[in-house]
DRENDO-1510 file (C-alpha; in Angstrom, 1 decimal, always signed):
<recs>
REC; n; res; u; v; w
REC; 1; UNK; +138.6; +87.6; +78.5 .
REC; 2; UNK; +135.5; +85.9; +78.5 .
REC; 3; UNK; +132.1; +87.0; +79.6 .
REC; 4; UNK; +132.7; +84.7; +82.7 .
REC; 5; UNK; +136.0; +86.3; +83.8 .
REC; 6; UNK; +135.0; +89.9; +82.6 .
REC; 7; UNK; +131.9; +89.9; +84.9 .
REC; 8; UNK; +133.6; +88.2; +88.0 .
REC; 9; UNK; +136.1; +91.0; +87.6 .
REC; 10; UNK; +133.0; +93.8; +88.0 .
REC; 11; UNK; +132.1; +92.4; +91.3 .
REC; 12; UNK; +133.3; +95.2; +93.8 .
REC; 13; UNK; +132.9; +95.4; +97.5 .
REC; 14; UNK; +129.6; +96.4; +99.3 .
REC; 15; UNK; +129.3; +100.1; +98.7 .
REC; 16; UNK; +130.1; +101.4; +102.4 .
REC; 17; UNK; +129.7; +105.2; +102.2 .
REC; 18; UNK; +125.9; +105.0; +101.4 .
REC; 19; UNK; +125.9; +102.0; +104.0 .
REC; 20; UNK; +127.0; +104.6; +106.3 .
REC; 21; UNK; +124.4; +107.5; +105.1 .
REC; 22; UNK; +121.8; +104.8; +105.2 .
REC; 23; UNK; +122.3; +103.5; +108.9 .
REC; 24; UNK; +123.1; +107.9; +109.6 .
REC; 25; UNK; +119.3; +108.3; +108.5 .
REC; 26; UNK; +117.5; +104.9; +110.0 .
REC; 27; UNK; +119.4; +106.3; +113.3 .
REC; 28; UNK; +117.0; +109.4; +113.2 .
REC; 29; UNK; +113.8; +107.6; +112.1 .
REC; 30; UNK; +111.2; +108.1; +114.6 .
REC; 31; UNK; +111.5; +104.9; +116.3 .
REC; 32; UNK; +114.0; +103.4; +118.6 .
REC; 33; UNK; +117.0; +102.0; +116.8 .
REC; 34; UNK; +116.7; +98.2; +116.1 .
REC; 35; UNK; +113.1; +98.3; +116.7 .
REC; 36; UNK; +112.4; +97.4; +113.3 .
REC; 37; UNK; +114.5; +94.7; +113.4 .
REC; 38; UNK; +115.6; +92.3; +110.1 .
REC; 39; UNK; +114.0; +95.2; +108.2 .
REC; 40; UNK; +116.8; +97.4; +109.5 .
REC; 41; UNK; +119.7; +94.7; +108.3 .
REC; 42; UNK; +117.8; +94.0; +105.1 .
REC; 43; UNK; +117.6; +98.1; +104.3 .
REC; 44; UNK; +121.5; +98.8; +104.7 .
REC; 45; UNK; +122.2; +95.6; +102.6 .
REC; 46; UNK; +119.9; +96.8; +99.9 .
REC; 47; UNK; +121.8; +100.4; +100.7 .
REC; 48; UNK; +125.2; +98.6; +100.4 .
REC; 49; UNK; +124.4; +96.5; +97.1 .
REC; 50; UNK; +123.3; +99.6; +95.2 .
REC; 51; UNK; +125.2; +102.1; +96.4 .
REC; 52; UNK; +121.8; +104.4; +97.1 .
REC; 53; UNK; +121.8; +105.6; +100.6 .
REC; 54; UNK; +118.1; +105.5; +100.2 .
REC; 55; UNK; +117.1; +102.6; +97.5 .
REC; 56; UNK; +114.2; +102.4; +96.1 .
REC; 57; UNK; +113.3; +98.7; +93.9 .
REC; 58; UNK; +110.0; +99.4; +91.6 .
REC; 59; UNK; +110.7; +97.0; +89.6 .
REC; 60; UNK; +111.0; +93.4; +90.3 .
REC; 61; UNK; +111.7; +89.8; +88.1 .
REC; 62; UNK; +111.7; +85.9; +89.0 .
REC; 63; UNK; +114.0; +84.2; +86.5 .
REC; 64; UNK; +112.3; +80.8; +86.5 .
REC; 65; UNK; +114.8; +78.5; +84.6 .
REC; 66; UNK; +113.8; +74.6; +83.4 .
REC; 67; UNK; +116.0; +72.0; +82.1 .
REC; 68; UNK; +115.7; +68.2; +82.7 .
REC; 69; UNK; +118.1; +66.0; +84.4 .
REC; 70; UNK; +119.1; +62.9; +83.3 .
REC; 71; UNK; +119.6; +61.3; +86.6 .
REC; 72; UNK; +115.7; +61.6; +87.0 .
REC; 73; UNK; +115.6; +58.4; +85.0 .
REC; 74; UNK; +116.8; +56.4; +88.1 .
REC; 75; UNK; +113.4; +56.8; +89.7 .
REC; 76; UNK; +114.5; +59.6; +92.0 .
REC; 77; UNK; +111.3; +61.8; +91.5 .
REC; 78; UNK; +107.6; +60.9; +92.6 .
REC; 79; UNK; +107.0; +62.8; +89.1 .
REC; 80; UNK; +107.5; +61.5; +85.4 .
REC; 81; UNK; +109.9; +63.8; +83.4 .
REC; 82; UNK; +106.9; +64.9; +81.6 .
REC; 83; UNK; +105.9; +66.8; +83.9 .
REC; 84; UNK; +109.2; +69.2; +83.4 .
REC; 85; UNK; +107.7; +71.1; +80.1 .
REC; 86; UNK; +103.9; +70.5; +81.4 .
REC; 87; UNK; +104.9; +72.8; +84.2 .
REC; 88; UNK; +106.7; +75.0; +81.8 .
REC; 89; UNK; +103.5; +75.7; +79.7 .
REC; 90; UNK; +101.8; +76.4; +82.9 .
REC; 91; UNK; +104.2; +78.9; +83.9 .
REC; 92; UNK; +103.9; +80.9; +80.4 .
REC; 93; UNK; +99.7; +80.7; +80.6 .
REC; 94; UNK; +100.0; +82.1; +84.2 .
REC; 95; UNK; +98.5; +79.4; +86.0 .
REC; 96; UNK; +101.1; +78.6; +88.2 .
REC; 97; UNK; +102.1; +79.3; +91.9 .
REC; 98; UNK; +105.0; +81.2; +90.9 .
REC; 99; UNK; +102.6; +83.2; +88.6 .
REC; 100; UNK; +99.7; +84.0; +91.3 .
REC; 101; UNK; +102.6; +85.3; +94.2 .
REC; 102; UNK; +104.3; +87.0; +91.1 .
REC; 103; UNK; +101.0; +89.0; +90.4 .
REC; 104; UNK; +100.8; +89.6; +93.8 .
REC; 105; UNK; +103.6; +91.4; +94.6 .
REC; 106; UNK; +104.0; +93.2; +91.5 .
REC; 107; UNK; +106.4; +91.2; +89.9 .
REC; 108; UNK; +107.5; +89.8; +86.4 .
REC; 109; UNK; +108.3; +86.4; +85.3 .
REC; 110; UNK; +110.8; +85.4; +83.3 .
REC; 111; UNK; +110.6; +81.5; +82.0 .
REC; 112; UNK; +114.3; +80.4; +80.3 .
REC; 113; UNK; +114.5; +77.2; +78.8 .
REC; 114; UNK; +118.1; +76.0; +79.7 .
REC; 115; UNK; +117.5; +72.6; +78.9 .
REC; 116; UNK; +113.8; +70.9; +79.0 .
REC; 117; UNK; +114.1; +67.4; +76.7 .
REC; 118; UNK; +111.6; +68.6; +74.3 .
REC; 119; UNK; +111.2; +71.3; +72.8 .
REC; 120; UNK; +108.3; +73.7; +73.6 .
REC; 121; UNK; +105.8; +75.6; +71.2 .
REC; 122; UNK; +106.9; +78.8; +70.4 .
REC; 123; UNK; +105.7; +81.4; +73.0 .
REC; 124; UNK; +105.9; +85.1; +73.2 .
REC; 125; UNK; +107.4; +84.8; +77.1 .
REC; 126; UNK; +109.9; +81.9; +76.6 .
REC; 127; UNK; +113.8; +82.5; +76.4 .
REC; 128; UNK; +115.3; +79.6; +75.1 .
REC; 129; UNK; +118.9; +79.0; +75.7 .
REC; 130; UNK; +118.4; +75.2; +75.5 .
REC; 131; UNK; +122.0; +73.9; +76.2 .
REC; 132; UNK; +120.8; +70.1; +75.5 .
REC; 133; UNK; +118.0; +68.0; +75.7 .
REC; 134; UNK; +118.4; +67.6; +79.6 .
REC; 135; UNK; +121.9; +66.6; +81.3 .
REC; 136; UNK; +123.5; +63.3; +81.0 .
REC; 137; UNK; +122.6; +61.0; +83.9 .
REC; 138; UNK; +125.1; +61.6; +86.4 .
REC; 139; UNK; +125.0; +58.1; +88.1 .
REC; 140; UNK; +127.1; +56.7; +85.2 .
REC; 141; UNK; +129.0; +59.6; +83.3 .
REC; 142; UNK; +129.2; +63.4; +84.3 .
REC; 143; UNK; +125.8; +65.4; +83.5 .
REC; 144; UNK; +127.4; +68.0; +81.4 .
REC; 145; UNK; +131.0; +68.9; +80.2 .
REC; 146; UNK; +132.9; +71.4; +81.4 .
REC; 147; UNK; +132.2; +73.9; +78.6 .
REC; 148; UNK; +128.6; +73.7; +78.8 .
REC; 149; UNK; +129.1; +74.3; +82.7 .
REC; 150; UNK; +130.8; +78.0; +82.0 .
REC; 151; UNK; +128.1; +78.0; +79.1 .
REC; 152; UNK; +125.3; +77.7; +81.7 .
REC; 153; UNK; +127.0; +80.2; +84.1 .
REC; 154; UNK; +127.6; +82.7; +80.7 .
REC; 155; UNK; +124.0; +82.4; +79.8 .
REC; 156; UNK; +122.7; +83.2; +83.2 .
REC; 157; UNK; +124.8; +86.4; +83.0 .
REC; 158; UNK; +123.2; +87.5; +79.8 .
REC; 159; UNK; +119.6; +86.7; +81.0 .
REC; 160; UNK; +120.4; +88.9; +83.9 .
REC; 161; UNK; +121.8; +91.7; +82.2 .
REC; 162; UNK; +119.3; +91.7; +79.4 .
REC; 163; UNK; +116.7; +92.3; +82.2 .
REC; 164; UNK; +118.8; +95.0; +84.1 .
REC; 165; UNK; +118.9; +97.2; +80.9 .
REC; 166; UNK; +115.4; +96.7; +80.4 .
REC; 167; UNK; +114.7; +98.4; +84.1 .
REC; 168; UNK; +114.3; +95.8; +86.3 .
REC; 169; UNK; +115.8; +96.3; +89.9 .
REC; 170; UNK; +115.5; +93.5; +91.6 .
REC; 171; UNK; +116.0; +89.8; +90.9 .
REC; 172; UNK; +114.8; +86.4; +92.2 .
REC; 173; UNK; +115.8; +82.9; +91.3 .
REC; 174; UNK; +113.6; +79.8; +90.9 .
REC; 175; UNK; +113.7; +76.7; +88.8 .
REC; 176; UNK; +111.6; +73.8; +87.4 .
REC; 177; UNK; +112.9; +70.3; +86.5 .
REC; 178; UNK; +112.5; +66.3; +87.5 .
REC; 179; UNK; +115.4; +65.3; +89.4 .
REC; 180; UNK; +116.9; +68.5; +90.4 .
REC; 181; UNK; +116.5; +68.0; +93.8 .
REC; 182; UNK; +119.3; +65.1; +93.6 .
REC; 183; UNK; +121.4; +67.2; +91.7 .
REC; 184; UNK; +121.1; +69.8; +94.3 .
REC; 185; UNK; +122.1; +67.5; +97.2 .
REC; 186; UNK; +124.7; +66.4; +95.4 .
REC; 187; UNK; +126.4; +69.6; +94.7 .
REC; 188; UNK; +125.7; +70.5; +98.3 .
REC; 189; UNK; +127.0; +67.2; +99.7 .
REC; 190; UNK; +130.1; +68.0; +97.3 .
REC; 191; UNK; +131.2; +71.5; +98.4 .
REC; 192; UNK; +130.4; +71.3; +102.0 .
REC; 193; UNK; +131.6; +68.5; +103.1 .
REC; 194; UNK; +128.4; +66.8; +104.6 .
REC; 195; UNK; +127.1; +63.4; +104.4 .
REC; 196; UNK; +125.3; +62.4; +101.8 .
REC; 197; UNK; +122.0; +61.4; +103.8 .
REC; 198; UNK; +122.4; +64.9; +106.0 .
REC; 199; UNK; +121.4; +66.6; +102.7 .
REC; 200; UNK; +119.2; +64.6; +100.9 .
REC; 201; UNK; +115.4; +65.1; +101.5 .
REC; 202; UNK; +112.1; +63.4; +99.9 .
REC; 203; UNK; +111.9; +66.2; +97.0 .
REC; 204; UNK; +108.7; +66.1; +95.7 .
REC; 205; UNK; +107.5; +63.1; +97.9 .
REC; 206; UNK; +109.7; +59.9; +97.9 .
REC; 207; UNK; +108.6; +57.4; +99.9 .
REC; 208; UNK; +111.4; +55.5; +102.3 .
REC; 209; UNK; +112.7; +53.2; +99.8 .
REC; 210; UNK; +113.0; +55.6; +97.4 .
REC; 211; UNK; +114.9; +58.4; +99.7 .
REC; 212; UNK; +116.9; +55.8; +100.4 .
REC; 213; UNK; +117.7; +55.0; +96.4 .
REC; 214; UNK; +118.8; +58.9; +96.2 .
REC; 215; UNK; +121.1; +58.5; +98.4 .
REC; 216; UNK; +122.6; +55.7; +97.6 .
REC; 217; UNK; +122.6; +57.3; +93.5 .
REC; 218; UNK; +124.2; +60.4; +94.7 .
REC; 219; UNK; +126.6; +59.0; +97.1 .
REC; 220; UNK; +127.8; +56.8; +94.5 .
REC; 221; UNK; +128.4; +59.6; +91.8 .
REC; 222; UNK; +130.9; +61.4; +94.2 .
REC; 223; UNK; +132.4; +58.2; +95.2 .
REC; 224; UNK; +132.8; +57.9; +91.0 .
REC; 225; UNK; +133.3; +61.5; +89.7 .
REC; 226; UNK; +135.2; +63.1; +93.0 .
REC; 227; UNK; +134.6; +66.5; +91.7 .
REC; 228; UNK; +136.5; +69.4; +93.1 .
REC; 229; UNK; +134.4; +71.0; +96.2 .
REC; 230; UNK; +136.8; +74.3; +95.4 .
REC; 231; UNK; +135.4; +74.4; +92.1 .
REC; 232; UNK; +132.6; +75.4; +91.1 .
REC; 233; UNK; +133.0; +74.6; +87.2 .
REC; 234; UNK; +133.7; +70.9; +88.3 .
REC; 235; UNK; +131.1; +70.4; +90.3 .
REC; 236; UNK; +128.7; +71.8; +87.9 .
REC; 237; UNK; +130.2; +69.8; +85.3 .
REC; 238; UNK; +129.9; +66.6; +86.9 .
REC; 239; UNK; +126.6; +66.5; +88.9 .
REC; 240; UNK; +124.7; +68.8; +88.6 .
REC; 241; UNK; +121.5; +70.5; +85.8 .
REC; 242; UNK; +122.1; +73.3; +83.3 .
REC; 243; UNK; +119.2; +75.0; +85.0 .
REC; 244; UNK; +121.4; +75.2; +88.1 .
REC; 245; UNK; +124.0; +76.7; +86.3 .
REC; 246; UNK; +122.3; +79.6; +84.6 .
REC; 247; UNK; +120.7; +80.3; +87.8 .
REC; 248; UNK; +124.3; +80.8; +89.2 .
REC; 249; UNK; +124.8; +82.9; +86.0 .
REC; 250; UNK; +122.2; +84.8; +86.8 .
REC; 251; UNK; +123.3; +85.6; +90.4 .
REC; 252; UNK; +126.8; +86.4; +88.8 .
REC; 253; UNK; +125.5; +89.0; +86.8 .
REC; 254; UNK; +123.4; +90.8; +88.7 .
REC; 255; UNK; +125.9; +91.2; +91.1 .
REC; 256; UNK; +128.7; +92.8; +88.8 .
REC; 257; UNK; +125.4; +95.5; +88.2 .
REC; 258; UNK; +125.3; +96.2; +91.5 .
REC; 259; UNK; +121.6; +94.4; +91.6 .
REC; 260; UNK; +120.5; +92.9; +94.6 .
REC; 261; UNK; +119.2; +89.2; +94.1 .
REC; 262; UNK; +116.6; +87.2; +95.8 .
REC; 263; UNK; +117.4; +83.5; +96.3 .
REC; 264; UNK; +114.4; +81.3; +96.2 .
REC; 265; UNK; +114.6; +77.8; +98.5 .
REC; 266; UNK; +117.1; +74.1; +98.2 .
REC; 267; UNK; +117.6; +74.1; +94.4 .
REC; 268; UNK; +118.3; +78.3; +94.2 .
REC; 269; UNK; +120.7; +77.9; +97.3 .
REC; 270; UNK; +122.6; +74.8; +95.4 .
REC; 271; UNK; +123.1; +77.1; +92.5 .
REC; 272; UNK; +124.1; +80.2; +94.6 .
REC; 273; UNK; +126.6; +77.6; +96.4 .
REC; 274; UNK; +128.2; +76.8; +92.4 .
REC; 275; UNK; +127.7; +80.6; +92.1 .
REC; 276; UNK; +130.1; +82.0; +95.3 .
REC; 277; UNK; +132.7; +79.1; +94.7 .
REC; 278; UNK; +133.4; +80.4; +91.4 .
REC; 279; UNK; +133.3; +83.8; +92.9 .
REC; 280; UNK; +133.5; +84.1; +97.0 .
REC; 281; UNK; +133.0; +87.7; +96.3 .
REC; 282; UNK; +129.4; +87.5; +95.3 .
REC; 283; UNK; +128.2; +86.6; +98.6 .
REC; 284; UNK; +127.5; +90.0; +100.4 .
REC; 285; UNK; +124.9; +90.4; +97.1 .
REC; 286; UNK; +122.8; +87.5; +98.2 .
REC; 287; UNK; +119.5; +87.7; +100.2 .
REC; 288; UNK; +117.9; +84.7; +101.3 .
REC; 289; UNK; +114.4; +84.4; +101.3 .
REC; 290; UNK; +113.5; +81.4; +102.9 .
REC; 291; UNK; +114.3; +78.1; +104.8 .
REC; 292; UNK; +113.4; +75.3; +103.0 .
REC; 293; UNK; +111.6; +72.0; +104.5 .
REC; 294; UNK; +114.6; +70.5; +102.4 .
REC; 295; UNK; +116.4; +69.1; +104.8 .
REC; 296; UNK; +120.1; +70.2; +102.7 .
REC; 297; UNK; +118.9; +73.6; +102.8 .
REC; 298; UNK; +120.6; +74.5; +106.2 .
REC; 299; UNK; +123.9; +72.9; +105.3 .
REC; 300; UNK; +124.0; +75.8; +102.3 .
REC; 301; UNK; +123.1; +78.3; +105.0 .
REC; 302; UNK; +126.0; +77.4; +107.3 .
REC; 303; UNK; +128.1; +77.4; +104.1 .
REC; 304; UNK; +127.2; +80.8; +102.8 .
REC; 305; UNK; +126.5; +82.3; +106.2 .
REC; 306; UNK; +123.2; +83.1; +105.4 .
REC; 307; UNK; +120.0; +83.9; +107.4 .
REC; 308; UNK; +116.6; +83.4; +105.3 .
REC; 309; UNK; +114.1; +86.3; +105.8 .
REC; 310; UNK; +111.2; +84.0; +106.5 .
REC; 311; UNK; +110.4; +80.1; +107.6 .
REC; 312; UNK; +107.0; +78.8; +106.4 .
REC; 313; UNK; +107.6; +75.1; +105.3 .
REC; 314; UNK; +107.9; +75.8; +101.9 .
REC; 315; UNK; +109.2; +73.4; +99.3 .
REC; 316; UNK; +108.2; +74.1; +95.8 .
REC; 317; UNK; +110.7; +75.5; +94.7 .
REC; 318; UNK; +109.7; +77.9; +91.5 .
REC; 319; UNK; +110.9; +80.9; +93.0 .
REC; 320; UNK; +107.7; +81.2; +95.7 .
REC; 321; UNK; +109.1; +81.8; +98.5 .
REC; 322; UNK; +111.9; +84.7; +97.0 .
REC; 323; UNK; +108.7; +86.7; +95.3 .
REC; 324; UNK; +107.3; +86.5; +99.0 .
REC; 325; UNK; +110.8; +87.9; +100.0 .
REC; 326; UNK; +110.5; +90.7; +97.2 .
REC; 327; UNK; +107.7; +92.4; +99.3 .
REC; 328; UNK; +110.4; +92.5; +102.2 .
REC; 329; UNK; +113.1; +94.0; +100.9 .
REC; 330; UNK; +110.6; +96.4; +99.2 .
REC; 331; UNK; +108.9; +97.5; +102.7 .
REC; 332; UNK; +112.2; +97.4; +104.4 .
REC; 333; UNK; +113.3; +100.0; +101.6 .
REC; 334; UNK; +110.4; +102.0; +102.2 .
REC; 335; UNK; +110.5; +102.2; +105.4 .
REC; 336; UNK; +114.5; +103.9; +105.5 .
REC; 337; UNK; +113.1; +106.1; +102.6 .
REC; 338; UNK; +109.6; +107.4; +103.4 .
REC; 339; UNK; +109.5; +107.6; +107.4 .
REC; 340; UNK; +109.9; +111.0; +108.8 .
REC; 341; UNK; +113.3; +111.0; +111.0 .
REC; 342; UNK; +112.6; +112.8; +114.7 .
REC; 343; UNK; +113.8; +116.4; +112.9 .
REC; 344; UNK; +111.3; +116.3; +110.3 .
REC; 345; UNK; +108.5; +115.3; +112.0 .
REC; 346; UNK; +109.3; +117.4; +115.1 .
REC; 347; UNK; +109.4; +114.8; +117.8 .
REC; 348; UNK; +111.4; +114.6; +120.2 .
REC; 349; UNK; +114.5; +112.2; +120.1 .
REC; 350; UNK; +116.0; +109.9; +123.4 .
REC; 351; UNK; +117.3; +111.9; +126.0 .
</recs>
């Protein structure tokens, strides 16, 4: 079997006897039950994802994976493609956004070169898994074939479980690459069905005539590649970025480890959309972190049946707003481990 198919397989249910010891002890915390809200839901999740009635996450990663789209040549970014492995320097000399709300919630990040059209300097923190120099341009041929889609999806996998056997415990997506937000609308427009100009937003600042070039580019390459909303290979294959895929990968494999994982904003939820319809089963492992000013980004909620943890207009993608959702699921864990329950403290429960 291949890596693919032998980490699909590992996916099991949500673990439901330490769901059940978890919601047992957040019953006897001292405070009324549901007064804590989300927090509650988000702590017998975590419970349920890692089968510890009373998880505790220490030790967090972003995966920030680049790669260049080819698409981004049609004049669908307000940004050159340059700016693609500018940002990923940034990113590896800490000077980003992603790097500042990283080192504020305690966590690492991890940069993965999936495909950036030029290759980088050498550098201590960059992975390289460069599966080509950027995707094909989907408006005229299909941005990658089908074996570099599964490639994408296997690399993620290994990224994810080289970090897991180093100790980390909890895993957020983000990206970086020129064009990606067409890709994304086009792999959301593809598997759920909605119009093309209900998912497709400005990106990184399109003016009117330019939105209205994306769409036309996107709706086009589904009118020309028809790829198969059921799956999730296909529609990879044909429009969307290698970054996208090893993101999916990633999700994947944490999964099958029994890993909770973190998904940052529009580009994060396209790939976790490629990720649960090449395995349904994966969904229950996902946590949402926020809702995007993206104007796709509900469609994959509605599709996933997801609720994002918070709602503060981001849209930068990089895996912001999912380190902002690390220190979440972190308190909410804390919370259902380190409160006293009534017993313990001695105080009386509801009568």
């Amino acid at each position: 079997m291949s890596l693919l198919a032998t980490t699909i397989a590992q996916i099991g249910p949500l673990d439901q006897n330490a769901l059940e010891a978890a919601r047992a002890r957040q019953d006897q915390l001292t405070k009324p039950q549901g007064s804590l809200g989300r927090l509650e839901q988000l702590a017998l999740q975590i419970a349920a994802i890692t089968g510890q009635s009373r998880p505790r996450l220490s030790n967090p990663a972003v995966v920030v994976m680049a790669a260049d789209h080819g698409i981004a040549r049609q004049g669908v970014s307000a940004f050159p493609m340059e700016v693609t492995p500018q940002m990923v320097l940034n990113f590896l000399h800490g000077g980003a956004a992603i790097n500042v709300l990283a080192r504020h919630v305690g966590s690492q990040v991890v940069v993965v070169d999936m495909g950036v059209a030029s290759d980088l300097p050498p550098h201590a923190d960059l992975r390289v898994h460069k599966l080509g120099y950027g995707t094909n341009d989907f408006s005229q041929t299909a941005a990658m074939s089908r074996e570099q889609a599964k490639a994408a999806l296997e690399t993620g996998i290994t990224v994810a479980n080289e970090l897991i056997d180093s100790g980390i415990d909890l895993i957020a997506t983000g990206d970086m690459g020129i064009g990606n937000t067409t890709a994304s609308s086009a792999i959301v427009a593809a598997i759920s069905g909605q119009p093309v100009a209900e998912v497709t937003g400005r990106g990184t600042g399109l003016d009117n005539q330019g939105l209205q070039r994306k769409i036309a580019l996107i709706s086009a390459a589904l009118e020309l590649h028809q790829p198969d909303r059921h799956d999730g290979l296909d529609v990879l294959a044909k429009v969307g970025g290698f970054e996208l895929g090893g993101l999916a990968g990633v999700m994947i494999g944490a999964a099958a480890r029994r890993v909770p994982v973190v998904v940052d904003g529009f580009i994060s939820g396209a790939a976790a959309l490629i990720a649960c319809t090449v395995t349904p089963s994966l969904q229950p492992y996902l946590i949402a972190a926020h809702r995007s000013v993206e104007r796709g980004h509900q469609a994959i909620f509605g599709q996933l049946d997801l609720e994002p943890l918070l709602d503060l207009n981001l849209r930068l993608g990089e895996g912001t707003g999912a380190v902002l959702g690390f220190s979440l699921c972190q308190a909410a864990c804390k919370v259902l481990d380190e409160m006293a329950t009534f017993g313990e403290a001695g105080v009386a429960d509801k009568v």
